[in-house]
N, CA and C of each residue as an Amber inpcrd file, in Angstrom:
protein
   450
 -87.6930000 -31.2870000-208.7540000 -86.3390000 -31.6600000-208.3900000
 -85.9440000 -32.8760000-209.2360000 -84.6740000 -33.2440000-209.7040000
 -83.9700000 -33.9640000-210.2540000 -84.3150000 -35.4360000-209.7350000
 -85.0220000 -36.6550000-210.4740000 -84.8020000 -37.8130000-209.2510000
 -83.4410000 -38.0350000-208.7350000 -82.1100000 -37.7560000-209.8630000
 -81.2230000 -38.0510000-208.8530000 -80.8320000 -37.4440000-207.6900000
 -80.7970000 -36.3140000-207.7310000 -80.9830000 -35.6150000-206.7010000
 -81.6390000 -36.2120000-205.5320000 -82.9580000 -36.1590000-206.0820000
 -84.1620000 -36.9590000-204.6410000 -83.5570000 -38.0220000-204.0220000
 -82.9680000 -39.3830000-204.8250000 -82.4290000 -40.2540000-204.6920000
 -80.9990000 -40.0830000-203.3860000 -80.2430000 -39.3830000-204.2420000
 -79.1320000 -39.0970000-203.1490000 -79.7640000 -38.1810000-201.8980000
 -80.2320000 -37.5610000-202.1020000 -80.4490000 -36.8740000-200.4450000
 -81.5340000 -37.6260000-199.6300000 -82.6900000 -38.8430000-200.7650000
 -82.9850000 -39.8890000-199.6420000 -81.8850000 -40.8990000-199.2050000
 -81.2790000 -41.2760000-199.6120000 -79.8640000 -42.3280000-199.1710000
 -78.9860000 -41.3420000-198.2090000 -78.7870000 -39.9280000-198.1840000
 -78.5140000 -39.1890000-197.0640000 -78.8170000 -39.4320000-195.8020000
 -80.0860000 -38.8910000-196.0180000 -80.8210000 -39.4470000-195.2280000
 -81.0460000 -40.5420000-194.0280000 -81.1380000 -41.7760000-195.0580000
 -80.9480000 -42.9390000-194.2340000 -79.6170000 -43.5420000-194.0120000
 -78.4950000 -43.1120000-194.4760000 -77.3280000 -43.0820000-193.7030000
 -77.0040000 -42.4810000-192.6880000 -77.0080000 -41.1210000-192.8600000
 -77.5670000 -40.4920000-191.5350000 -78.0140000 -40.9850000-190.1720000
 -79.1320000 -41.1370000-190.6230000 -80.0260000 -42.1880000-189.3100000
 -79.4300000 -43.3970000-189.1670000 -79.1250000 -44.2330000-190.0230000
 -78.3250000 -45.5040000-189.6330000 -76.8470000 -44.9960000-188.9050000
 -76.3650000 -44.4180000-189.1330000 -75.0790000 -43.9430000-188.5460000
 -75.2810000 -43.5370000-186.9100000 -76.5220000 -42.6180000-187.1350000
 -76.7690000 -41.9950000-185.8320000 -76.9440000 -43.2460000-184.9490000
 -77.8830000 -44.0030000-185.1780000 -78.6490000 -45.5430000-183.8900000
 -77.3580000 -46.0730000-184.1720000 -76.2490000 -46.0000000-184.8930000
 -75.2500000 -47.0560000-184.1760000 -74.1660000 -46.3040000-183.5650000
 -74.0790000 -45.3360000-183.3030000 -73.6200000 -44.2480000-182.0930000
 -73.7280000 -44.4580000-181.0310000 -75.3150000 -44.3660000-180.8700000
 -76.2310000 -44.0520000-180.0590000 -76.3000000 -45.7780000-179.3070000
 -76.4210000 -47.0400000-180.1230000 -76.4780000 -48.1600000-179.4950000
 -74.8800000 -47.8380000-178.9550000 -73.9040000 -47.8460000-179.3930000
 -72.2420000 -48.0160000-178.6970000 -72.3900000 -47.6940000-177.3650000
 -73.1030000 -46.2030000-177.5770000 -72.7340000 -45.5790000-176.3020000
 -73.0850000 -45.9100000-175.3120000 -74.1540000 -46.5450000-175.7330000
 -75.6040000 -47.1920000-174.2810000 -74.8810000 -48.2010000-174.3820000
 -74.5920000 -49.2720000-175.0540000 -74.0270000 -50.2390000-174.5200000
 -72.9320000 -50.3460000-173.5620000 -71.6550000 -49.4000000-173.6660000
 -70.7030000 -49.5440000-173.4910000 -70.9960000 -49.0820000-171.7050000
 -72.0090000 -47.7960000-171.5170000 -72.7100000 -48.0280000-170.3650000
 -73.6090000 -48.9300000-169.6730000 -73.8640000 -49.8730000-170.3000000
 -74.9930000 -50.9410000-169.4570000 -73.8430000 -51.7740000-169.2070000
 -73.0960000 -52.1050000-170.1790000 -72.2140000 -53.0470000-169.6630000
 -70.7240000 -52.7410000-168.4540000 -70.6110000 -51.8730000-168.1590000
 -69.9200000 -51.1790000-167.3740000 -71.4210000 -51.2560000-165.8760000
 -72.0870000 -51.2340000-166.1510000 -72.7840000 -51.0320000-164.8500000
 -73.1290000 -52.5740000-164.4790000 -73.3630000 -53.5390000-165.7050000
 -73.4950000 -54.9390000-165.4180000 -71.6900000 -55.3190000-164.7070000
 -71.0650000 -54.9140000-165.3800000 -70.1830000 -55.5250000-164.5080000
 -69.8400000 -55.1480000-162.6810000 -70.5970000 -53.7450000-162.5590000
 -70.2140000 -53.5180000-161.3330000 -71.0870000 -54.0490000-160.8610000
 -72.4860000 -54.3560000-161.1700000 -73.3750000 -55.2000000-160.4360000
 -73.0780000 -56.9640000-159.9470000 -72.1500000 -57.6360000-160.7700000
 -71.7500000 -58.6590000-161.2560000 -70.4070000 -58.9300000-159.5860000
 -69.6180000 -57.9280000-160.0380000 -68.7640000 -57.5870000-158.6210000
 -69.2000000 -57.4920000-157.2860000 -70.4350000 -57.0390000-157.3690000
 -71.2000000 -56.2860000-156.3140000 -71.7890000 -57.8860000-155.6610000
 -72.0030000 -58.4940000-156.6470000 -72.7100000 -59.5280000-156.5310000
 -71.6930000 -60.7400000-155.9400000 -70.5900000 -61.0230000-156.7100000
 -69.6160000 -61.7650000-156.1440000 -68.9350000 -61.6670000-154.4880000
 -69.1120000 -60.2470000-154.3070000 -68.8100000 -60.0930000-153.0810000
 -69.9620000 -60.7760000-151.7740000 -71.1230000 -60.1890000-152.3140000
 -71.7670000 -60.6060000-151.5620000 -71.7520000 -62.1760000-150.7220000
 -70.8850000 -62.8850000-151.1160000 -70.7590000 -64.3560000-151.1590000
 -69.1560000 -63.8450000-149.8980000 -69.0650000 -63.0570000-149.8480000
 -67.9340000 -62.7380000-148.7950000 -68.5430000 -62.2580000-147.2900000
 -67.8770000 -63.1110000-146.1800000 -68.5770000 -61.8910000-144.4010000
 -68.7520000 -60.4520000-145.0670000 -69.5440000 -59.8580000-144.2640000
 -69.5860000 -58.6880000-144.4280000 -68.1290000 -57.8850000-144.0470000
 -67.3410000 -58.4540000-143.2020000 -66.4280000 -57.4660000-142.5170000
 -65.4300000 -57.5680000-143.9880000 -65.1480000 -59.4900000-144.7320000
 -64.2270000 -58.7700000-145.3010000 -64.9160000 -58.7440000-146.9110000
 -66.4580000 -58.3980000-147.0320000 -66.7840000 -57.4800000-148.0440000
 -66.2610000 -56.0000000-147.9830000 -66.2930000 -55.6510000-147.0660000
 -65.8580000 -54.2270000-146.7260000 -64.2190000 -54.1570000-146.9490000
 -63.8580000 -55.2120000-146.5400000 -61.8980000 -54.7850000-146.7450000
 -61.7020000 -54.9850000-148.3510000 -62.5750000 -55.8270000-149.1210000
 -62.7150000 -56.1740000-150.6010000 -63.0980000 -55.0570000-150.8310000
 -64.1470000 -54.6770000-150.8690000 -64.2670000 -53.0890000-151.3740000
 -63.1740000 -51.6130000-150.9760000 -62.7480000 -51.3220000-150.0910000
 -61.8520000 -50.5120000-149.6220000 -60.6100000 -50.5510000-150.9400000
 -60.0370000 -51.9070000-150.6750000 -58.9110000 -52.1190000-151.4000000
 -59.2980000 -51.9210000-152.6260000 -60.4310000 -52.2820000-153.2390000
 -60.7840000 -51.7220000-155.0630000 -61.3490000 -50.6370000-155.3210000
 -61.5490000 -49.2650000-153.7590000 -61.8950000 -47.9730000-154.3550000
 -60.4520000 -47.5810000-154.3490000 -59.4640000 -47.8110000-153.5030000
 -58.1320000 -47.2230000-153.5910000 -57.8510000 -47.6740000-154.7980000
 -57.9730000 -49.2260000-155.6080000 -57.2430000 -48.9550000-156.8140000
 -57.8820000 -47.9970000-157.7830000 -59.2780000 -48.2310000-157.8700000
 -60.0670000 -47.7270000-158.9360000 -59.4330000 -46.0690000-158.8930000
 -59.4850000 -45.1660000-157.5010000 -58.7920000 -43.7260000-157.9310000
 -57.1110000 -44.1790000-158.2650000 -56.6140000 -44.6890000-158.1270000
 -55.2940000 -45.1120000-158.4530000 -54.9940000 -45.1810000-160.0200000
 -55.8200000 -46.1950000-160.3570000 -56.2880000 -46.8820000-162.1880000
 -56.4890000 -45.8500000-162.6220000 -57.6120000 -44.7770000-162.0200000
 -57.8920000 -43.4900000-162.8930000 -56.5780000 -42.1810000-163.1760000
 -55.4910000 -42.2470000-162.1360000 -54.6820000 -41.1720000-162.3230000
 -53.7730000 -42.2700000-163.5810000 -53.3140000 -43.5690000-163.2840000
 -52.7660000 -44.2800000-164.0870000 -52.9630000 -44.0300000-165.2830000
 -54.5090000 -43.8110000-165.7610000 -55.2450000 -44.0510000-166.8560000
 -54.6200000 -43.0010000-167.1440000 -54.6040000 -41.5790000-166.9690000
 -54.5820000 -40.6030000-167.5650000 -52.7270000 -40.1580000-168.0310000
 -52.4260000 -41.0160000-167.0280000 -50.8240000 -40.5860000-167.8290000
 -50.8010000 -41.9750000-168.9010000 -51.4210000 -42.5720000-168.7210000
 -50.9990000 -43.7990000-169.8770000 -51.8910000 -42.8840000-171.2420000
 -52.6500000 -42.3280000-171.1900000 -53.3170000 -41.8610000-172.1690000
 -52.7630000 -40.7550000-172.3780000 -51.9380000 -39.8660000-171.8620000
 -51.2140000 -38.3340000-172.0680000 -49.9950000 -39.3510000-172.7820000
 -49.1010000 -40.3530000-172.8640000 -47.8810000 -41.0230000-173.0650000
 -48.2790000 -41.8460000-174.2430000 -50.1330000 -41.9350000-174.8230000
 -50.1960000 -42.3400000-175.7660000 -50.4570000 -41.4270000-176.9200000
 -50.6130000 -40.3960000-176.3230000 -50.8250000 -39.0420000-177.3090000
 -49.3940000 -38.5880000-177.9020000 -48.5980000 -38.4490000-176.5850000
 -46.9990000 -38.1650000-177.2550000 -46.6600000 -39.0390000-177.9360000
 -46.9100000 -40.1800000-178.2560000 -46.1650000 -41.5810000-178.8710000
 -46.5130000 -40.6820000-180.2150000 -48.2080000 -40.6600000-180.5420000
 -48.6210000 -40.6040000-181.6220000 -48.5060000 -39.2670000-182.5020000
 -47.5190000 -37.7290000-181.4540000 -46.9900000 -36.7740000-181.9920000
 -45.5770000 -37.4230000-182.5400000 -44.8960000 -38.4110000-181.7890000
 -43.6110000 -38.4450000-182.0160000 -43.8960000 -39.2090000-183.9050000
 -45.1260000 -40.0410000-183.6300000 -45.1350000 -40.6400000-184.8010000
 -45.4150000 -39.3970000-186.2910000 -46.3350000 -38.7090000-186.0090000
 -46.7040000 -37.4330000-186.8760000 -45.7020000 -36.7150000-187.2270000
 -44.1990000 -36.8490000-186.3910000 -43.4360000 -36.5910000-186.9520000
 -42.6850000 -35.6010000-187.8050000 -42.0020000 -35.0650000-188.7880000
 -41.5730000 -34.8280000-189.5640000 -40.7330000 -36.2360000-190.0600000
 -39.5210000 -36.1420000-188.5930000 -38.7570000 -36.7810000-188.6400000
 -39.0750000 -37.8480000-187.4340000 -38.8210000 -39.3210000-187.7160000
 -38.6950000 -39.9080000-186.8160000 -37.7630000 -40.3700000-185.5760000
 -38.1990000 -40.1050000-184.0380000 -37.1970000 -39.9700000-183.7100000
 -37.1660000 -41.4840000-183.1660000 -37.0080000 -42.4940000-183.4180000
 -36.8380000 -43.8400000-182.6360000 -36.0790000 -44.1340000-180.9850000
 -35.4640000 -43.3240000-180.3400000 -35.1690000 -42.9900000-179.4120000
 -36.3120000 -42.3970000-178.1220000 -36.9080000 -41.6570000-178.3030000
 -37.6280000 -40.4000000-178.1660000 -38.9630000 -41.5830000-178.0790000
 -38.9010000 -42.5480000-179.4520000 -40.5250000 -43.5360000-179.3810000
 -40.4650000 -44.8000000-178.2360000 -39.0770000 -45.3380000-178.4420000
 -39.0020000 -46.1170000-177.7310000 -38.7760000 -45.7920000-175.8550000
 -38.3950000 -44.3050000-175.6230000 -38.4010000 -44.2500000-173.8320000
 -40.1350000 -44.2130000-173.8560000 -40.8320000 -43.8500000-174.8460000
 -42.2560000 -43.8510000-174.2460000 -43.1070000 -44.9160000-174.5240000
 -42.2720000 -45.5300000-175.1230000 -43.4310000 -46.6110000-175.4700000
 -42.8560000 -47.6460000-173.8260000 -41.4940000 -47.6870000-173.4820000
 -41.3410000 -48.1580000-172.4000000 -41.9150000 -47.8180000-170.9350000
 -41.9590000 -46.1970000-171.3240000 -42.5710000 -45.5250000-170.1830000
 -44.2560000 -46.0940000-170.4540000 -44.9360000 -46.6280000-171.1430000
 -46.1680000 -46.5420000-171.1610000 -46.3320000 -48.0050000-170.5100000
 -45.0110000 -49.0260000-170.7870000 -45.1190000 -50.2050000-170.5040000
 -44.8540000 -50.0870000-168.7590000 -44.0910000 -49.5410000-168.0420000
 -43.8770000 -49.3360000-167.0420000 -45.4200000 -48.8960000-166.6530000
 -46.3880000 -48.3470000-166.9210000 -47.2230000 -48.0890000-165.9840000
 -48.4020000 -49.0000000-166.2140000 -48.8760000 -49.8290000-167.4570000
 -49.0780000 -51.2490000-167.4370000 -48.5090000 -51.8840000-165.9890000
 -47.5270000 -52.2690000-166.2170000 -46.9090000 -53.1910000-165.1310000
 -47.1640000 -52.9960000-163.7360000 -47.0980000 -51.3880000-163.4430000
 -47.5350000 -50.7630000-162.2220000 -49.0000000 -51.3000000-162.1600000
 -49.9110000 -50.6590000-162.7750000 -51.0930000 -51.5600000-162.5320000
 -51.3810000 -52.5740000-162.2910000 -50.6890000 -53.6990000-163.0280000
 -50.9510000 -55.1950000-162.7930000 -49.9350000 -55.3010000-161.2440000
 -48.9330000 -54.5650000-160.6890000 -48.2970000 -55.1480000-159.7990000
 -49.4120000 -54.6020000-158.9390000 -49.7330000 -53.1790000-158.6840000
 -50.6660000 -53.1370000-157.6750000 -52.2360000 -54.1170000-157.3840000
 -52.7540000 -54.4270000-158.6380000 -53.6070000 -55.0570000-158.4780000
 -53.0800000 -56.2080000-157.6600000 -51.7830000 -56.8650000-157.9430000
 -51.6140000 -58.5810000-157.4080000 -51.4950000 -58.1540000-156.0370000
 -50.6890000 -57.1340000-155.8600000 -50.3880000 -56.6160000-154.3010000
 -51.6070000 -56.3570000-153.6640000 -52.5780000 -56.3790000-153.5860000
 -53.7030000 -55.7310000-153.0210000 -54.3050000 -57.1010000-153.0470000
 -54.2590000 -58.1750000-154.0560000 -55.3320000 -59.2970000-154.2770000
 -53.9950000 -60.3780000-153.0380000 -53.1390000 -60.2240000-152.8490000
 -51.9370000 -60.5950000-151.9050000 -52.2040000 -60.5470000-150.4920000
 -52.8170000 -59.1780000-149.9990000 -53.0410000 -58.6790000-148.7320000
 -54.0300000 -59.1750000-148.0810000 -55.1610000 -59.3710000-149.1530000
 -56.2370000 -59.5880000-148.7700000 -56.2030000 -61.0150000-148.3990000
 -55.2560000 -62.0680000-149.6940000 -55.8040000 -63.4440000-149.4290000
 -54.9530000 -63.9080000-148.4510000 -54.2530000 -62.9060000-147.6920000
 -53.2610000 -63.1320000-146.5770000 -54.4630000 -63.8660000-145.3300000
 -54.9580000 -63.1470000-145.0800000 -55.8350000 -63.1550000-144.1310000
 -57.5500000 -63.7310000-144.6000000 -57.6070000 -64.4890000-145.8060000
 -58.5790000 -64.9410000-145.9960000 -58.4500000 -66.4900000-145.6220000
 -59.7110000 -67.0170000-145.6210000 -59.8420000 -68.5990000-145.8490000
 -59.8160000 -68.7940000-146.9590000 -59.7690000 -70.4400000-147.2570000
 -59.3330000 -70.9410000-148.7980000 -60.8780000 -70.7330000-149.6460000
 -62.0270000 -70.6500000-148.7590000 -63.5060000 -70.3590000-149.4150000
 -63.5150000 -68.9030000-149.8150000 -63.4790000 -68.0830000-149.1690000
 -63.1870000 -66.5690000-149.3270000 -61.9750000 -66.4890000-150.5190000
 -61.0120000 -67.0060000-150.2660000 -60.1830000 -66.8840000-151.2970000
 -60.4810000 -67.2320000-152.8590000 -61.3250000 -68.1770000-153.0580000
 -62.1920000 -68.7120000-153.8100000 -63.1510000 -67.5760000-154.7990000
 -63.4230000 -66.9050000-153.5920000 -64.4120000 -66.1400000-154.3300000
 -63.5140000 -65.0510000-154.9110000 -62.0650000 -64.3070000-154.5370000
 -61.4250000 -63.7940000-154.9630000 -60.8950000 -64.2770000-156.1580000
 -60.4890000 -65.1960000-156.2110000 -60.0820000 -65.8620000-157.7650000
 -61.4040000 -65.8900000-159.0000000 -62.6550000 -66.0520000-158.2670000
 -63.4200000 -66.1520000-159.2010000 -63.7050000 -64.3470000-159.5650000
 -63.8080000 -63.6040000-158.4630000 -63.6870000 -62.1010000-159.4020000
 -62.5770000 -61.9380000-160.4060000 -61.6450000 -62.7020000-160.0280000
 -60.3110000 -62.2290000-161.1130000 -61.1210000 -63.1520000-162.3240000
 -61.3950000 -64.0720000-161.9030000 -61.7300000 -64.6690000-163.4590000
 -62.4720000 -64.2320000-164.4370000 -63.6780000 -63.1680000-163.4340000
 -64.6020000 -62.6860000-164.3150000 -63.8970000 -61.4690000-164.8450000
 -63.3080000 -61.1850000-164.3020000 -62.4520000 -59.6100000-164.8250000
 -61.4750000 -60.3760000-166.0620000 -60.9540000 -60.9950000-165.9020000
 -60.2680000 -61.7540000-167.1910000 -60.8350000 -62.0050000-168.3170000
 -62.5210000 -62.9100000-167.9500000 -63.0670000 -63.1550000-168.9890000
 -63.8230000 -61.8320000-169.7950000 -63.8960000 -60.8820000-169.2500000
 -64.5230000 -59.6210000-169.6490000 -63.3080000 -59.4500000-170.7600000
 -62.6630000 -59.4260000-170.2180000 -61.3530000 -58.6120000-170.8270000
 -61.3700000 -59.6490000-172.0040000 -61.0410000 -61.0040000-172.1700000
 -60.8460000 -61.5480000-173.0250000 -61.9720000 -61.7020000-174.4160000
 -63.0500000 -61.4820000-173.8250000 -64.2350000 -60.9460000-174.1320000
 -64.6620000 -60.3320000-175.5740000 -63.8150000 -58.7630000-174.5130000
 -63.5970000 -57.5920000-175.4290000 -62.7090000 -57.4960000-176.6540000
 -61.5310000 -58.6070000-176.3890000 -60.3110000 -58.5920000-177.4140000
 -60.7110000 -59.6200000-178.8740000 -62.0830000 -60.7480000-178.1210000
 -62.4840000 -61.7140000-179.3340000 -62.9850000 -60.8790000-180.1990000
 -64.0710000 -59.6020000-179.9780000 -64.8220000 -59.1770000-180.7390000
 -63.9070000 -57.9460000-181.8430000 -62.9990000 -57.7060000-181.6870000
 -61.7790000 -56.9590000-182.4070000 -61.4990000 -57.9310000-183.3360000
């Protein structure tokens, strides 16, 4: 065989495999860290009575199926954005009700979250409440987190 030949299909090769383990690390990561954070939550609560660990949890499985139907029209409204963009013709009308419509369900999310973090600290003490601000913080700092490394 040709060394160049040999050459390129060993550099195949190990691109290949280098490509593959950094797949393969994303994916595991993006799962450990999704499970560290629910452990992290899991954990913050614990610092709450049990009765209103339980009303803390209630109120964040209703959002979490909530977030998930959210998720999926914000992600069906980001697909149309990106037909309207593919285009032939651009329709700027047509981009802008969806890019508003996508902003409207942003907003829905963040209003339900405050509404729910509202109810709860209705009926909390200022210590309990405490620990509610500090989950928001960690949910913030995650988030802010994620946007440094971009």
């Amino acid at each position: 065989m040709n060394s160049k030949i040999k050459l390129l299909l060993t550099l195949s090769i190990i691109l290949n495999f280098l490509f593959a383990g950094l797949l393969i690390g994303n994916a595991s990561k993006s799962l450990v860290h999704e499970k560290d954070d629910k452990n992290h939550f899991l954990e913050i609560t614990k610092k709450l009575p049990p009765e209103k660990q339980k009303l803390v949890m209630a109120k964040f499985d209703a959002l979490k199926s909530d977030r998930d139907e959210t998720r999926e029209k914000i992600n069906k409204t980001r697909m149309e954005i990106a037909e309207i963009l593919k285009a032939p013709e651009f329709d700027q009308k047509l981009y802008d009700r969806k890019i508003s419509k996508m902003h409207r369900l942003y907003r829905g999310k963040a209003k339900k979250l405050a509404k729910s973090i509202k109810e709860l600290a209705v009926d909390f003490t200022p210590e309990e409440r405490a620990v509610l601000a500090e989950m928001l913080e960690k949910k913030h700092k995650k988030k802010w987190r994620k946007s440094e490394k971009h």
